[in-house]
Rosetta silent file (secondary structure, phi, psi, omega in degrees, C-alpha in Angstrom):
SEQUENCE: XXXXXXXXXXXXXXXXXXXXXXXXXXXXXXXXXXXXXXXXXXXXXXXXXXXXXXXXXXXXXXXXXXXXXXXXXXXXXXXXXXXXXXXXXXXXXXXXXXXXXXXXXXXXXXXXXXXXXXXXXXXXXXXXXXXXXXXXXXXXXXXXXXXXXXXXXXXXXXXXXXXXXXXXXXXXXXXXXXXXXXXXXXXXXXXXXXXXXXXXXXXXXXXXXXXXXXXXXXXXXXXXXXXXXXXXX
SCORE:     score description
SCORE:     0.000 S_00000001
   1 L     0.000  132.183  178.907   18.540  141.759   16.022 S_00000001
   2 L   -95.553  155.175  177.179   17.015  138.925   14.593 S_00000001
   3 E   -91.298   89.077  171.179   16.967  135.575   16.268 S_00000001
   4 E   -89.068  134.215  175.507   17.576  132.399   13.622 S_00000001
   5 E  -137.585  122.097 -163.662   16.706  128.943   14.684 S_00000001
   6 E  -102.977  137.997 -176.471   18.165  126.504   12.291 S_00000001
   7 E  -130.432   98.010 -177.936   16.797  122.816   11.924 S_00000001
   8 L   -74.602  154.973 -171.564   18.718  120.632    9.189 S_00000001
   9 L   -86.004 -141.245 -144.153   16.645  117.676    7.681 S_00000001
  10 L   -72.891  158.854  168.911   16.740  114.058    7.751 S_00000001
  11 L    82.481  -30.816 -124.404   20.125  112.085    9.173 S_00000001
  12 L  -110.420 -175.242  170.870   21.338  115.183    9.784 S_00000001
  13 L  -138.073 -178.540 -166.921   22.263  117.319   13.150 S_00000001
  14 H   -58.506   -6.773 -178.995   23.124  121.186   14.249 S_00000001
  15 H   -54.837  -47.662 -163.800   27.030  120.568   12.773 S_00000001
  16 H   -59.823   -6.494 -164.422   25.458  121.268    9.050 S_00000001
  17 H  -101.389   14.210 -172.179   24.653  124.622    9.548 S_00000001
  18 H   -60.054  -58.309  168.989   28.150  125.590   10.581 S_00000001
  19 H   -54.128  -17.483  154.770   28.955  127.747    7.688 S_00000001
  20 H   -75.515  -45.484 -178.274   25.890  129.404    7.378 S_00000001
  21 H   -77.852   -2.220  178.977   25.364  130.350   11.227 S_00000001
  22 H   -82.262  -13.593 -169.086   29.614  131.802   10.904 S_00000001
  23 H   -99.100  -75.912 -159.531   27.602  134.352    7.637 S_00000001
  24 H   -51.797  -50.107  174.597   24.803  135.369   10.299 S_00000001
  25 H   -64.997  -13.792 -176.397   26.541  135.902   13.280 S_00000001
  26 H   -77.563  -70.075  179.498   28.801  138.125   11.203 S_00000001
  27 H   -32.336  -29.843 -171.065   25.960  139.866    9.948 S_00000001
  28 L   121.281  -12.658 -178.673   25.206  140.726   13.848 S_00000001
  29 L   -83.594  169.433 -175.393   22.446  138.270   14.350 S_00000001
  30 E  -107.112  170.663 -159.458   21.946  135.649   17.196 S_00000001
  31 E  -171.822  127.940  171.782   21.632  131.983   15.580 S_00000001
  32 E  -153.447  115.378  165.826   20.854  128.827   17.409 S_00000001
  33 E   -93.687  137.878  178.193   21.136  125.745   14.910 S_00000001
  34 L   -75.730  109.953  157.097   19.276  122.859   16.589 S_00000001
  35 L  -131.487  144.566 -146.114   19.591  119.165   16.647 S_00000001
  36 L  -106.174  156.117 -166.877   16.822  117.408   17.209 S_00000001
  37 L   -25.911  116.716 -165.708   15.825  114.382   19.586 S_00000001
  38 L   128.912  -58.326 -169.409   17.620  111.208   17.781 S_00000001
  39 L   -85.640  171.978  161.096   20.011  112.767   15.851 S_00000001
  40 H    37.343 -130.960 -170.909   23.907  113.673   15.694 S_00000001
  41 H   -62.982  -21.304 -161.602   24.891  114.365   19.417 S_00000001
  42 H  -110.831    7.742 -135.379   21.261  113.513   20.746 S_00000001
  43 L   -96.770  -64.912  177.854   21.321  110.190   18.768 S_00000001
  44 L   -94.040   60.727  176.176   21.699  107.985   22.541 S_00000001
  45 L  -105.026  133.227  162.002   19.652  110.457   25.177 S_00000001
  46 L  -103.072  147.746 -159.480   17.323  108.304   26.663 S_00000001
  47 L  -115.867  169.694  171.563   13.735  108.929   26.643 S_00000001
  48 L   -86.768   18.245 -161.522   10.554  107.583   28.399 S_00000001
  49 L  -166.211  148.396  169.777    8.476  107.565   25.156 S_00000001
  50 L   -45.345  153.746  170.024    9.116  106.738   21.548 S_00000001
  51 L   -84.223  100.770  176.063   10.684  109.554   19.076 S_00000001
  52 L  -127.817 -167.438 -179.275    7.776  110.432   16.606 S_00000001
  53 H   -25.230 -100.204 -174.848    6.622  113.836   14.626 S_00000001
  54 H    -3.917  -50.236 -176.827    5.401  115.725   18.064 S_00000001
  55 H   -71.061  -52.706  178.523    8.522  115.309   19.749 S_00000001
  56 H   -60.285  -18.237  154.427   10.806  116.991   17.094 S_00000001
  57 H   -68.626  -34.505  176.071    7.933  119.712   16.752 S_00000001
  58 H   -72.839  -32.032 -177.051    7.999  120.098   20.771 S_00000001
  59 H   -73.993  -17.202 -178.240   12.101  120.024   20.479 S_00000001
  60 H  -101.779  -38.890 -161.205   11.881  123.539   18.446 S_00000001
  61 H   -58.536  -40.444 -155.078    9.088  125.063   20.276 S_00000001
  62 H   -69.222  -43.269 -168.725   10.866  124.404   23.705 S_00000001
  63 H   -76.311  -37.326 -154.602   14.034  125.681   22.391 S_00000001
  64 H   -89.506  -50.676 -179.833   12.748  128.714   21.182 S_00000001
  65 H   -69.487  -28.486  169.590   10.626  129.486   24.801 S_00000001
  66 H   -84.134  -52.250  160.749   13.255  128.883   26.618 S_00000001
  67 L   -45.272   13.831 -179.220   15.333  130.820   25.470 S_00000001
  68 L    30.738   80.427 -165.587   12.700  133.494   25.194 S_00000001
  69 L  -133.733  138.495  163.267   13.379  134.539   21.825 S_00000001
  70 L  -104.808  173.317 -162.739   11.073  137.114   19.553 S_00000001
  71 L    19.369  102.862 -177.892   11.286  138.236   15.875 S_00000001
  72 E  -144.640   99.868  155.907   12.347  134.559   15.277 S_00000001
  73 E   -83.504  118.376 -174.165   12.887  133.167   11.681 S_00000001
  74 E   -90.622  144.945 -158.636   12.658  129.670   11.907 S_00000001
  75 E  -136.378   79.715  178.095   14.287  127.916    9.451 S_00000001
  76 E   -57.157  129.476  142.632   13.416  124.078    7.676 S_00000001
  77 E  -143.888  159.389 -162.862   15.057  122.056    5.696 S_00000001
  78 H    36.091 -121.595  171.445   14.193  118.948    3.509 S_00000001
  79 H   -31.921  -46.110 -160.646   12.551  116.441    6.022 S_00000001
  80 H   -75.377  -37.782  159.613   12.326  119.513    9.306 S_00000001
  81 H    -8.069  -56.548 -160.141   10.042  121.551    7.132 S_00000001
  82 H   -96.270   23.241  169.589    7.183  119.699    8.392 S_00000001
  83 H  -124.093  -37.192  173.418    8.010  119.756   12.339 S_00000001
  84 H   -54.363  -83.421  160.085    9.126  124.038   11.688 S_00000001
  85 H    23.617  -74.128  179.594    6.053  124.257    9.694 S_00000001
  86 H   -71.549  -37.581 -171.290    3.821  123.062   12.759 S_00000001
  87 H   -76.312  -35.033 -173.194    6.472  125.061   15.336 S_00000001
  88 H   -63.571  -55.099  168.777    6.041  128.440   13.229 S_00000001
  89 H     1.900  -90.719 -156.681    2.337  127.605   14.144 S_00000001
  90 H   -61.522  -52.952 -163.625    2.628  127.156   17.592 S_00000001
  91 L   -86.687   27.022 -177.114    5.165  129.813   18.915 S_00000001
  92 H    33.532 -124.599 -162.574    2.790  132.779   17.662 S_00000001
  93 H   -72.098    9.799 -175.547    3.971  136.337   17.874 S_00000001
  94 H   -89.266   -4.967 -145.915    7.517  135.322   18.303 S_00000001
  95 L  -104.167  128.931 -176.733    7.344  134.187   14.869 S_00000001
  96 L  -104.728  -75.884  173.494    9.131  137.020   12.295 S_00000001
  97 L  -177.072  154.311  174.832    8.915  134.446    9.516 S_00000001
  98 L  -143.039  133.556 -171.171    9.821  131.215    8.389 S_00000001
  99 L   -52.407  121.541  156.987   11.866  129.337    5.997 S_00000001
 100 E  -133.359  136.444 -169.524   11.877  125.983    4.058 S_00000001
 101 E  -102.306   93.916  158.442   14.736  125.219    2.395 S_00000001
 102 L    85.241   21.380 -161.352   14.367  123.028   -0.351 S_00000001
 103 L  -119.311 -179.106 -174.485   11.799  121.180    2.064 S_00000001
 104 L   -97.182  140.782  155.630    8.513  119.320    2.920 S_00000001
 105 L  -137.849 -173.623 -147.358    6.096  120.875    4.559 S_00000001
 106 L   -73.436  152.801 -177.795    3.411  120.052    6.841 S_00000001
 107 L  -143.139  122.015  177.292   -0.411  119.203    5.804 S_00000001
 108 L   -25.919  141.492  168.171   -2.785  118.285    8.514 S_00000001
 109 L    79.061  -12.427 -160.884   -3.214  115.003    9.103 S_00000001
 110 L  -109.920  147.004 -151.117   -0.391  113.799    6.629 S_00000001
 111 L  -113.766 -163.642  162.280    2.495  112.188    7.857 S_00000001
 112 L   -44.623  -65.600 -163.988    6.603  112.601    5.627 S_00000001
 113 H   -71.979  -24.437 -165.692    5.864  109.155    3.707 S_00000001
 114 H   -86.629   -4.990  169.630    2.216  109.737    2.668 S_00000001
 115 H   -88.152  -26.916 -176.346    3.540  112.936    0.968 S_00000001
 116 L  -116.091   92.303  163.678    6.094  110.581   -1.331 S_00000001
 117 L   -56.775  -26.828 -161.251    3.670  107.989   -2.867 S_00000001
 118 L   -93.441  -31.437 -169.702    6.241  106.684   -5.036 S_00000001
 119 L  -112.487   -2.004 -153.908    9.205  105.932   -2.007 S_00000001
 120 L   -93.244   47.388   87.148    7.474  105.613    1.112 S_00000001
 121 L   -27.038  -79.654 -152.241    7.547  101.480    0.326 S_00000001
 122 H   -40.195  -53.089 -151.440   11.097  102.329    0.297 S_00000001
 123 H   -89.932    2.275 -174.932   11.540  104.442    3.224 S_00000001
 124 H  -102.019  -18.979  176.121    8.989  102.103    5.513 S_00000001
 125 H   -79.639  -48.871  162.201   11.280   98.938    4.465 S_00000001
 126 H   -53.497  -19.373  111.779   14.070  100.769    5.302 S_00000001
 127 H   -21.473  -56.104  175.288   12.778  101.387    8.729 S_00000001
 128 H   -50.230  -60.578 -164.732   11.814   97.675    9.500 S_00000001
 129 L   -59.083   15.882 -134.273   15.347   96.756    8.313 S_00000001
 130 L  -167.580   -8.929 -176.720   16.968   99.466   10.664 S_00000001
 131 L    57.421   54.351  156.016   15.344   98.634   14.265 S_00000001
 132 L    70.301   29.770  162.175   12.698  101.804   13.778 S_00000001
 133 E  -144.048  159.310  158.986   15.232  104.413   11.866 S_00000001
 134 E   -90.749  130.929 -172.239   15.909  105.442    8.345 S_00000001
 135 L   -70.465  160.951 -178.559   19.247  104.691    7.093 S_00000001
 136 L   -81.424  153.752  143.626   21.142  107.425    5.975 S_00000001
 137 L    -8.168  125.416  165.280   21.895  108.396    2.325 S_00000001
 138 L  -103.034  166.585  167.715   25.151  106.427    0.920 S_00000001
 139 L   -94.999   33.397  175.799   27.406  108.638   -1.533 S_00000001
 140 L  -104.453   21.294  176.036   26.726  107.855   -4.126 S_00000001
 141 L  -117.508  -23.768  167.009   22.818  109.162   -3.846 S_00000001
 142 L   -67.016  -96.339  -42.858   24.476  113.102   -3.146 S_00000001
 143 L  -101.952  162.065 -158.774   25.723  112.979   -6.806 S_00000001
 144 L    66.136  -49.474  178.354   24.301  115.810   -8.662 S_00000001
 145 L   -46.865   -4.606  167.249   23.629  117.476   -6.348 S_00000001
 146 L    94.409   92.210  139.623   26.609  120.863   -6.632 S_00000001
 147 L  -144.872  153.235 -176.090   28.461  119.062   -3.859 S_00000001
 148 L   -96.463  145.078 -179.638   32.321  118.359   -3.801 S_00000001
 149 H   -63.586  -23.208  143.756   33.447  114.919   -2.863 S_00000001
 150 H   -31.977  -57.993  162.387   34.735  116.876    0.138 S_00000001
 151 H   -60.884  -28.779 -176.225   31.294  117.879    1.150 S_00000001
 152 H   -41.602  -65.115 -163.429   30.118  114.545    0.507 S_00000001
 153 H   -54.651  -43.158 -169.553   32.486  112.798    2.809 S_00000001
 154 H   -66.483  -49.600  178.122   31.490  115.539    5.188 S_00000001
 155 H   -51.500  -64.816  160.963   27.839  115.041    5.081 S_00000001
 156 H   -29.526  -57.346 -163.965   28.252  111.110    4.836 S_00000001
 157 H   -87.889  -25.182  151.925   30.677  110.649    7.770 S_00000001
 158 L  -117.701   39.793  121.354   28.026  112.730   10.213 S_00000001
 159 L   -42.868  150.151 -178.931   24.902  111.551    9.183 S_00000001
 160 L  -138.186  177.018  157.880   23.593  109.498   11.560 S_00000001
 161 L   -55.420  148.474 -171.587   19.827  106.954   11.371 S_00000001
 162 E  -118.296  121.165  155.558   16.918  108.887   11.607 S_00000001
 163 E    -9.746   68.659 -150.411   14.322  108.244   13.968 S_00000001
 164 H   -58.534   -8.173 -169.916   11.617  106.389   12.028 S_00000001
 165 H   -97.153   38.431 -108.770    8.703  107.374   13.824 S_00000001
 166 H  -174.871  -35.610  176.494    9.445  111.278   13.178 S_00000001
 167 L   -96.585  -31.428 -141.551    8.210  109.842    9.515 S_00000001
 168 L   -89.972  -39.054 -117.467    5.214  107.743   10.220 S_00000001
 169 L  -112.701  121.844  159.018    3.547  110.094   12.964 S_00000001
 170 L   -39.578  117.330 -140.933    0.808  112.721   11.469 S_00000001
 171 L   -78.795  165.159  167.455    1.657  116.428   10.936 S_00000001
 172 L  -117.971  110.082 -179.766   -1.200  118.636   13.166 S_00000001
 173 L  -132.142  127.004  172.736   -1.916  122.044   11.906 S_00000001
 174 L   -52.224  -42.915 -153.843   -4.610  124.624   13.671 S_00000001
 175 L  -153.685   74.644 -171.257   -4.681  127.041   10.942 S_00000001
 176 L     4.142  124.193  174.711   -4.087  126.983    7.248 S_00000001
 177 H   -38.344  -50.834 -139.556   -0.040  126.858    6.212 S_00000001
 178 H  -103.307   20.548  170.216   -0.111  129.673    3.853 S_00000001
 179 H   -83.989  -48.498 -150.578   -1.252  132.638    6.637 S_00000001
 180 L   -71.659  112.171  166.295    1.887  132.388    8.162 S_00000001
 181 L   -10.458  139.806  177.368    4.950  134.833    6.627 S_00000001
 182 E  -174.038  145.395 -173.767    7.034  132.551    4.604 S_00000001
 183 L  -122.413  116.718  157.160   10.046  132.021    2.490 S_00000001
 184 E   -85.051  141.440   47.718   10.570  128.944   -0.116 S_00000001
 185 E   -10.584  103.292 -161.031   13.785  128.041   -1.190 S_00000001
 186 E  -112.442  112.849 -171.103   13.844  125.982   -4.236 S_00000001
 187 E   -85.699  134.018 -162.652   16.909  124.043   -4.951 S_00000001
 188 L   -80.549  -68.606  162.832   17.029  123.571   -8.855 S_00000001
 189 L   -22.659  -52.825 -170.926   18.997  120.783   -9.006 S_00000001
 190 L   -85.685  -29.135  163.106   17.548  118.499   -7.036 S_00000001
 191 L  -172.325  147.230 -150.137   13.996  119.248   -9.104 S_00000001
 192 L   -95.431  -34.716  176.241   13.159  122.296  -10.963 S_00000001
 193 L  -120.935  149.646 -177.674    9.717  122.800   -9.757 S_00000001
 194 L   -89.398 -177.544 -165.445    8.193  122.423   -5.812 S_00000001
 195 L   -67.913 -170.146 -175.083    5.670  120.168   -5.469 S_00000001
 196 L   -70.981  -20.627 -157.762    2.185  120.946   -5.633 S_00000001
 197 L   -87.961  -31.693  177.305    1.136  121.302   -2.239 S_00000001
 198 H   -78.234  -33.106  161.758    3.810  123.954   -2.197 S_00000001
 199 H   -70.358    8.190 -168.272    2.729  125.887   -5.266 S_00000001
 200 H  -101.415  -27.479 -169.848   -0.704  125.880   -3.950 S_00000001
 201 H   -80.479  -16.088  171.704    1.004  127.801   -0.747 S_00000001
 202 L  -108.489   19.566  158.923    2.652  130.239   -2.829 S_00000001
 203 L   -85.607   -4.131 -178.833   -0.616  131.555   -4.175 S_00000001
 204 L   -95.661  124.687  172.588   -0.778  133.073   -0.777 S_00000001
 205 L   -56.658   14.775 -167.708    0.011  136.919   -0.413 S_00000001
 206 L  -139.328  -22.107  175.655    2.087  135.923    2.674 S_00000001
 207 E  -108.114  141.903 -179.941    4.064  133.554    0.956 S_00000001
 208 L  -101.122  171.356  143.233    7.697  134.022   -1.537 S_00000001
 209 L  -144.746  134.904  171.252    9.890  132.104   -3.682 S_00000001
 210 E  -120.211  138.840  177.721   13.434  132.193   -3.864 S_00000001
 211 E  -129.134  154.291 -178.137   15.717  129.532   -6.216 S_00000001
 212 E  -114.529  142.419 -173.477   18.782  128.431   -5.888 S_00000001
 213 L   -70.341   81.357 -169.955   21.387  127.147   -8.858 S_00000001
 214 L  -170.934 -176.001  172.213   22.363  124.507   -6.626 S_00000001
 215 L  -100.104 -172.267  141.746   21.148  120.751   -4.974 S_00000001
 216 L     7.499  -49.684 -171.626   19.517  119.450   -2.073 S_00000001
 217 L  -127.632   71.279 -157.819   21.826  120.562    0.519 S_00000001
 218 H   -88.627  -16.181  158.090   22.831  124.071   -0.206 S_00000001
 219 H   -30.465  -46.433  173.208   23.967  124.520    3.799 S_00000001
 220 H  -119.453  -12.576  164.570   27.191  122.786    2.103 S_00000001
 221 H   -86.018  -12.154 -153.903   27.491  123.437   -1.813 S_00000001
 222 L  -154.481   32.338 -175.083   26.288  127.170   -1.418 S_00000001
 223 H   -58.717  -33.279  171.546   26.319  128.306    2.166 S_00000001
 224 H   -57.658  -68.478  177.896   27.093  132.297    1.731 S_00000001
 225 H   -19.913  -68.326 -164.804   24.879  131.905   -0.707 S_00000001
 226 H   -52.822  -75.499 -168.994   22.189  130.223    1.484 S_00000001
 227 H   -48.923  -41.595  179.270   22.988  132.628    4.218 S_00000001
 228 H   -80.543    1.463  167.464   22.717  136.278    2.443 S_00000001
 229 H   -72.538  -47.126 -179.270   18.902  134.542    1.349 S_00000001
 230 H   -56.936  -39.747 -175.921   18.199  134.337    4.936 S_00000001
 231 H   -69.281  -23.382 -164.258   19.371  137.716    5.780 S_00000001
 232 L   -95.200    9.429  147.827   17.273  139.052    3.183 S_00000001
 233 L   -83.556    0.000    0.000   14.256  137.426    4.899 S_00000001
């Protein structure tokens, strides 16, 4: 039995993954979607220390050790790429393989915004303005994206601010990205090719790519879908 540990990206918390982890557990598998320090349900726990990168990388590994779980595909998307990324790392042989779904992922030293030259003005003024989070998405920025104004409103209506310092705070990596087993998942829609740092990672004999007809968020326009990808990692 494999062990899935699901981490949805920015805004977002362990609710998006419902219809995907209802396809796994069917399959027979154990599934523990995640939401990490900040977000959704976790959005007022109070901590002694700021929320940055580390903690939401510390928030998978912990979950995964305590629960003492092996052959464990961990599973990124968008923004959580880069905190799985570093967690695939970290939890060694428990690691089966792991997924980023339509996501960023981590490069030593490099934080979310210093991978998007073009928005992170945007996304650090949106921070300031926000009392240290990034505002969520409004909906009329899902558009395109395969999504029904039904998922919208769903997506929209639990989104929550995202913990800006989770963007700011520098990824750490031990050991070159593209040793590690891995699965891409390339959403079409939202841009037809992955970026560079990820095509330089799929020159690696350890690394796949699978695309999807579909946007950004295929956890709600495409979830079977989504889900029978996973099983077949």
């Amino acid at each position: 039995m494999t062990h899935f540990v699901l981490v949805a990206g920015a805004w977002l918390g362990s609710w998006a993954w419902d219809d995907v982890v209802a396809d796994l557990r069917a399959a027979g598998h154990d599934v523990h979607a995640l939401t990490l320090s900040g977000l959704a349900e976790r959005r007022q726990e109070r901590r002694d220390a700021p929320i940055g990168q580390e903690t939401h990388v510390q928030d998978i590994v912990d979950a995964v050790e305590r629960l003492d779980l092996r052959d464990v595909v961990l599973v990124g998307h968008s923004y959580s790429g880069i905190p799985v990324g570093q967690a695939a790392e970290r939890i060694g042989d428990r690691l089966a393989r792991v997924v980023f779904v339509d996501s960023n992922v981590p490069k030593d030293g490099e934080s979310f915004v210093s991978a998007w030259p073009d928005g992170r003005a945007a996304v650090e003024a949106s921070i300031a303005e926000s009392g240290g989070f990034w505002a969520p998405l409004t909906a009329e920025e899902y558009e395109g994206q395969g999504l029904t104004d039904e998922q919208i409103t769903r997506i929209v209506s639990g989104a929550t601010p995202h913990p800006g310092g989770t963007l700011t705070e520098a990824a750490k990596l031990h050991r070159p990205l593209g040793e590690l087993p891995a699965t891409y998942i390339k959403c079409l829609l939202d841009w037809p090719e992955p970026s560079p740092d990820v095509v330089e990672l799929l020159k690696s004999e350890q690394w796949r790519l699978v695309e999807m007809n579909t946007g950004h968020w295929p956890m709600f326009s495409q979830p079977h879908e989504l889900a029978q990808i996973l099983l077949n990692a």
